[in-house]
N, C-alpha and C positions, 0 to 999 in steps of 0.2 A: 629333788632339785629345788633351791631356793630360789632360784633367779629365772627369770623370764625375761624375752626381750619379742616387743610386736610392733611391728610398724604400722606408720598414720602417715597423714601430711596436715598440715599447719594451714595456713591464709595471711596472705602478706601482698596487697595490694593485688596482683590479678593473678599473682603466681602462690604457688600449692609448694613448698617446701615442705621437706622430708624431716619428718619427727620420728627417732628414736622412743618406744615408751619402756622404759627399764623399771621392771617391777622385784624387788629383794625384800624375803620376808625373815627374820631372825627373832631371836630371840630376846623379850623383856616384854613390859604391860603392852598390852594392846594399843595401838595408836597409829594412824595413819599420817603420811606426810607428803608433802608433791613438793618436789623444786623443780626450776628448769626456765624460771621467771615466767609462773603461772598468774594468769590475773584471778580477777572473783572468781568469774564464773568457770574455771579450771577449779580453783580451789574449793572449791561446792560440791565439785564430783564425787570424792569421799563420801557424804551421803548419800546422793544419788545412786553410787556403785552398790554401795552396802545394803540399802532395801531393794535393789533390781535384784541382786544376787539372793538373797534370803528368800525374795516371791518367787524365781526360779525354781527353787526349791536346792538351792546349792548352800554347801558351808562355807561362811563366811571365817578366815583364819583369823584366832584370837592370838594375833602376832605383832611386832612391830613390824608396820610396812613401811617401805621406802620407797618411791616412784620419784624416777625421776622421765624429764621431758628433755630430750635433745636431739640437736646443740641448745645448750646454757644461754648463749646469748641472742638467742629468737622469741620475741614474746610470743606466748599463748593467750587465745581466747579463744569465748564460745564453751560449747559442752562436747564440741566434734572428738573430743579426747573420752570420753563417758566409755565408748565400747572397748577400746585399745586397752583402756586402765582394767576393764571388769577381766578380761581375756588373760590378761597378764597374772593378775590375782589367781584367776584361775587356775593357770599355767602353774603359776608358782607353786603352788599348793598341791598339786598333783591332779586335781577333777579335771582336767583337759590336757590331751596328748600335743606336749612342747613345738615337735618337728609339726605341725599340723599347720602353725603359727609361720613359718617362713617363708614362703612363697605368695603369702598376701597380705592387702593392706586394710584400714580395718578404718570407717566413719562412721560417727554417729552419738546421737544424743541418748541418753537412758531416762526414761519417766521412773517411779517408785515400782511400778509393778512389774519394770521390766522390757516393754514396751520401746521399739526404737523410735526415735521421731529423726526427722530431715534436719539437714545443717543446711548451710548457705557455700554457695562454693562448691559446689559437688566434681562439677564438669571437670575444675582446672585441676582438681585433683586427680580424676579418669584421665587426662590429657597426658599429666606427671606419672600417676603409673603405669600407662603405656609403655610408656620410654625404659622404664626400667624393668619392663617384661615381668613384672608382680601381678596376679589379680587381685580386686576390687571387689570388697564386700559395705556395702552402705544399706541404708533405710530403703525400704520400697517406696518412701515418698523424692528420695532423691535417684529411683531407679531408671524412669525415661530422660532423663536428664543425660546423666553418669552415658547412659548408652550411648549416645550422641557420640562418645572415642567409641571409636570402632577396632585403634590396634588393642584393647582391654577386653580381658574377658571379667566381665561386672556381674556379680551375681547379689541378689535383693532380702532383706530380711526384715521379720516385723517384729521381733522379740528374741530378747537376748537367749531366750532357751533355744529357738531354730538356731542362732548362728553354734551354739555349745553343740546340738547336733547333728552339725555339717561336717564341723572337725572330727568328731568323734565316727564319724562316717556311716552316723544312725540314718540320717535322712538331707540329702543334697540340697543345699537352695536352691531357687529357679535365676534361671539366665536374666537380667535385666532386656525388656525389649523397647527397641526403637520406638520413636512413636512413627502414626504416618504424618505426614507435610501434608499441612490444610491449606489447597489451590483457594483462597479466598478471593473474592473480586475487590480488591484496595480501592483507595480514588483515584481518577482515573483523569489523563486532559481531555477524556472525550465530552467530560462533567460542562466543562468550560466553554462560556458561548460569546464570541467574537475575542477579543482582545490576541490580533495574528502577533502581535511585537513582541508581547510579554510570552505568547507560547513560543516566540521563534525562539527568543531570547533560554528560556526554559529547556527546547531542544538543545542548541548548542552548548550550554553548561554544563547538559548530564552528557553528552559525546565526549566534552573534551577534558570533566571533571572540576569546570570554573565555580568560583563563588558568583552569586548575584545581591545587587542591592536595588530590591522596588520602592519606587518613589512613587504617592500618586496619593486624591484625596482618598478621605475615607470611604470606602462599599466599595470601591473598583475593585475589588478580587484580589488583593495582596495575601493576604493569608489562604483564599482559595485554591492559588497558581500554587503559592509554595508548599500546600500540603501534598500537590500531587508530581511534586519532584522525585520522591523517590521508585514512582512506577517508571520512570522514564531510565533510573538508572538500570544497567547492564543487571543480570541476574548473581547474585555473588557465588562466587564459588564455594569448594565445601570448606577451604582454610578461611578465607575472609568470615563465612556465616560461622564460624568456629573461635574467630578469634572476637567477632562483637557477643557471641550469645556468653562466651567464658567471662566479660566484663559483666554482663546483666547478671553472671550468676554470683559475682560476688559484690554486686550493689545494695543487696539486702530488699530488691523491689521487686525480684522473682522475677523467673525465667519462664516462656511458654514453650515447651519442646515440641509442639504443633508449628511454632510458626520461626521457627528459630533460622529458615533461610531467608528470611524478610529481612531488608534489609533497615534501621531503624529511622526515627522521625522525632526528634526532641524540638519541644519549642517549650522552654521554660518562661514563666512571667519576667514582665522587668524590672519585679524586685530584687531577683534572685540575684547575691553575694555575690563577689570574687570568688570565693571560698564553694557555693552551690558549682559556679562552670568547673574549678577545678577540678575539684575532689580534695583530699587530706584528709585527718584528723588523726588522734592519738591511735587508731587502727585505720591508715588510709584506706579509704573509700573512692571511688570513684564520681567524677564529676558529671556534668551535663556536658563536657567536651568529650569526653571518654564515651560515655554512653553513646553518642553521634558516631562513634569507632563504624568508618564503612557507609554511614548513610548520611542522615543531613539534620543539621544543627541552624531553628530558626529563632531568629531574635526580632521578635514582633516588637512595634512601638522602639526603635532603635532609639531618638532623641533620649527616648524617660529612661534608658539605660544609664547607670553610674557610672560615670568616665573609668572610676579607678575597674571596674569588672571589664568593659571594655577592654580597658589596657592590657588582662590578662589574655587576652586573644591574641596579641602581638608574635610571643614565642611559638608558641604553638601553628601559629598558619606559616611559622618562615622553617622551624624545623621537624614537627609533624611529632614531635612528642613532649610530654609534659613529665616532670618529674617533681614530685614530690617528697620533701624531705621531712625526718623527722627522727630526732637523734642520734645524729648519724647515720641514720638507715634513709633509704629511699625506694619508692616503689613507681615503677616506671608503667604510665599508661599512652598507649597507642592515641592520635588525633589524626585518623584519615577521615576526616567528616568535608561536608563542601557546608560553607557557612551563606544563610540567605537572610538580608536582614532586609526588613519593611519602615518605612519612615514615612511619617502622615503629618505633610508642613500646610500649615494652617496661617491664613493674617494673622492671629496671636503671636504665633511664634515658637509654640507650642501643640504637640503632635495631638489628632484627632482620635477618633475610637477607631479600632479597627473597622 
């Protein structure tokens, strides 16, 4: 058999789309090739695959190869595609049993020696193929994550020869396990001594889910009240804690699967861009508005904020999501956050220290 076909999933703002990886080896000089609208680091895999496979102790075919990534019109990045591509080669070539390949899906990076390393993105990927009743093989460093879906059976590897002898039904990966939930003591309004307005105030915003704006000089407790807003909110359920921790996981700023029912606390500076609250870029990322997905988004020194970032808060608090375009494509992130902004008016005229 020339042809192999392994399934992946992609990263495309907070959703895990389904990647086809079609490996065909034929006949003339050796050379490998990736289409599928690969970026660098897809295109780099080719070495990558070819010394992971040799340290393995596998043959690498002195054939033309052909991989392709699909659908055609999804960009790729990252190295998440590194295992799916070595698997296929594999596959192709005969050292690994084809049907072995069917029934699951395949993350992850390859070092030279073989060695798997973590991606970014793990969760939303576990969440995607739940849904499509496939198991899930990733890195051990992306394994208490991955477990977090519970309808997936995730199993962990550290090196491309364990996964080669899973399939070969030498020796079975281990199950990915949960982590446990670290009850940690957050901040707390018991912290807080007098001010009953701003804590009554603080009560009734997390009951009814209002935004707040604290006015007052600087040292009264504005950023003290508001950091311990989110103990007051409700405890999140398992979808809500599910759907902020799958944003953290594809922020690039890492996920802690210990505390991952917590509900979040952003207060970015007021430097920070339109572009920083949104998210975007040539592989949309997620914003400081998105990242608040579920808990609370604080805008310290409100005045020294740039009107035009500001502005960008308008859509998003009237219809509760943000969309981000980009060549046509767009990737759609959640904004249930409660927004608390602080402002510190001074005889200048210009806001104080916190």
């Amino acid at each position: 058999m020339n042809l192999a076909l392994v399934h992946s999933r992609a990263r495309s703002g907070v959703r895990a789309p389904a990647v086809r990886v079609e490996v065909h080896l034929a006949g003339g000089l050796p050379a490998m090739s990736i289409v599928g609208l690969p970026e660098a680091a897809v295109r780099e895999a080719k070495d990558r695959v070819r010394a992971a496979s040799l340290c393995a102790q596998f043959e690498f075919p002195a054939r033309r190869i052909t991989i392709n990534l699909a659908p055609a019109d999804l960009p790729k990045d990252g190295g998440r595609f590194d295992l799916p591509i070595a698997l296929g080669i594999l596959a192709a070539s005969g050292q690994i049993p084809l049907e072995a390949l069917g029934d699951a899906e395949f993350l992850g990076e390859l070092g030279l020696t073989g060695e798997l390393r973590a991606v970014d993105g793990a969760l939303p990927a576990a969440l995607a193929a739940g849904d499509t009743g496939r198991k899930l093989v990733v890195p051990a460093g992306n394994g208490t994550e991955a477990a977090l879906a519970t309808r997936v059976e995730v199993r962990t590897a550290r090196t491309l020869l364990e996964v080669c002898a899973h399939l070969t039904g030498r020796k079975p990966l281990p199950f990915a396990e949960a982590p446990s939930l670290e009850r940690t003591a957050g901040p707390d309004l018991a912290d807080v001594r007098g001010q009953e307005q701003a804590r009554r105030a603080l009560e009734i915003a997390a009951a009814g889910g209002h935004h707040l704006l604290l006015i007052g000089p600087p040292g009264c407790g504005k950023t003290l009240l508001a950091s311990r807003l989110p103990g007051l909110l409700p405890e999140a359920t398992e979808s809500e804690a599910l759907e902020s921790a799958a944003i953290a996981s594809v922020s690039g700023r890492g996920l802690d699967p210990a505390r991952w029912r917590e509900r979040p606390f952003r207060s970015p500076h007021h430097t920070a861009s339109a572009v920083a609250l949104v998210g975007g870029g040539a592989q949309p990322r997620p914003g400081e508005i998105s990242l608040a997905h579920q808990g609370v988004l604080f805008l310290d020194e409100l005045p020294e904020w740039d009107r035009r970032a500001l502005e960008v808060l308008r859509e998003p608090l009237e219809s509760g999501v943000i969309t981000v375009s980009r060549a046509a494509r767009s990737a759609e992130f959640a904004a249930g956050f409660q927004l608390v902004g602080a402002m510190n008016p001074c005889p200048c005229g210009r806001a104080g220290d916190p």
